[in-house]
N, C-alpha and C positions, 0 to 999 in steps of 0.2 A: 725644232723648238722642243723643250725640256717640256714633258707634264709634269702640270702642278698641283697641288690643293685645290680642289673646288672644279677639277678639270673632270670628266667623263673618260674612264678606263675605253682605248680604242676596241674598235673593233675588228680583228683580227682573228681568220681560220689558221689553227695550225691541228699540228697531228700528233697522237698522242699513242702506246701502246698500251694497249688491256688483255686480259685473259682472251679476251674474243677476237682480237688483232687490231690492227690499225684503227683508230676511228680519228672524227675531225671534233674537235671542240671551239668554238667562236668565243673569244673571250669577252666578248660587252654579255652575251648570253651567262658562261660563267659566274662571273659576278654580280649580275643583275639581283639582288632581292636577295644579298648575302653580305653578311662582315668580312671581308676578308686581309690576311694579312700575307702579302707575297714577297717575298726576298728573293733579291737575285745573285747568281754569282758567276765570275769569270767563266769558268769552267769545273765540269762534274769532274772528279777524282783529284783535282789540283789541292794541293797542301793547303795553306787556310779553307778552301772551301769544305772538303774533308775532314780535316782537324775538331775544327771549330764550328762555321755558319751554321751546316747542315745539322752536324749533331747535337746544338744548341738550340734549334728548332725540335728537332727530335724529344731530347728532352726537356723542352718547356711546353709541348703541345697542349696537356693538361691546362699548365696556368692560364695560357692565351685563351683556350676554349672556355674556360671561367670567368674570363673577361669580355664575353659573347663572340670570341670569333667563331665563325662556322667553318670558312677553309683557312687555312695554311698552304701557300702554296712557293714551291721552290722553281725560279725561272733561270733556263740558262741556255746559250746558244751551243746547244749540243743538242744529236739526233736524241730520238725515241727509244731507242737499244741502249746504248748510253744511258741515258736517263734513267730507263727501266730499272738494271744494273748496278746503279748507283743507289737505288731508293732502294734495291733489293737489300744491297751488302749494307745499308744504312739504316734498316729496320725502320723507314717511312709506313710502311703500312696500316692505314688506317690516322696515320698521324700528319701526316705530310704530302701533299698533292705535287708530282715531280712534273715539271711542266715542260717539253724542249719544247724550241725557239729554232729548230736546225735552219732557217735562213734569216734569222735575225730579222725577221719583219715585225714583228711584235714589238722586240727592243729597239728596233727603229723608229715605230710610230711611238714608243714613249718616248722617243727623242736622247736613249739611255746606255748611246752602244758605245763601246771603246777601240781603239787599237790594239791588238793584242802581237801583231806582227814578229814585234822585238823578239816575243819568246816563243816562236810559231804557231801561233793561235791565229790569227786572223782577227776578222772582226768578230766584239765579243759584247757583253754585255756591263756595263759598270757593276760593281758591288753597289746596291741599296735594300733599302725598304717601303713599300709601300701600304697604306694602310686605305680600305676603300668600302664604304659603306653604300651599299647598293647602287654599282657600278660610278660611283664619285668618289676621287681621292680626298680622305682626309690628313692623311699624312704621307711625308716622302723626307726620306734622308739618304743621301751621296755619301757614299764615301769618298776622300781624299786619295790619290792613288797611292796603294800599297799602306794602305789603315784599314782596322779593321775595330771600330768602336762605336758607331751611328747605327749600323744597322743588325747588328745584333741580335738574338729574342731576348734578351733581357733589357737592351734599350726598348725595343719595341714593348715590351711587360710597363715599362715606367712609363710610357706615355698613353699607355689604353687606360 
């Protein structure tokens, strides 16, 4: 079942990498007593997500934190290393919270995973957006497969 509006952000440990190595972050903990806005995407370094999502978050971080978010955060069914790497060469720092997902439990409990097979991905995550005011979604937008206009940070600017 898909989360919705008004649903409670699951709660889910996953792993994350920092200066200090490995640690666990519980995501209902995360978002507890924060605005947050989290987009997901296919996969880290893949052409739209690279191109566009990520760097469109990148550079709108300013306006979204003006519009009270607290995190920003980029979710994808890729390990920790990965992720790391990608928010490196993406200049997330301080802007962008890079979140893996490496076994997709997360995007599972949002009910938000895809097929990625065709182009050997596996299971993956759908492109969206979610917006979640102290660990309650208040907004969520799908993308269509292979569109990239719903979730946006400039969609997401026009609806905060």
């Amino acid at each position: 079942m898909t989360i919705s509006v008004g649903d409670a952000v699951p709660s889910v440990a996953l792993k994350h990498l920092t200066d200090n190595g490995m640690q666990e972050l519980n995501t209902s903990d995360f978002f507890k007593g924060k605005k947050v806005v989290m987009f997901s995407v296919p996969g880290a370094f893949t052409p739209t997500c690279s191109a566009k999502h990520l760097p469109g978050f990148v550079q709108q971080a300013e306006a979204l934190k003006a519009k009270g978010v607290q995190e920003i955060v980029c979710l994808a069914v890729n390990d920790p290393f990965v992720m790391r790497a990608w928010g490196e060469k993406n200049g997330t720092e301080g802007k962008v919270f890079m979140l893996p997902d490496g076994n997709a439990a997360f995007t599972e409990a949002l009910g938000l995973t895809m097929d990625g097979s065709g182009y050997g991905l596996g299971k993956r995550g759908q492109r969206f957006v979610l917006v979640a005011e102290d660990g309650k979604v208040t907004h969520l937008a799908v993308e269509e497969p292979g569109k990239f206009e719903v979730s946006s940070a400039e969609a997401v600017l026009a609806t905060l």
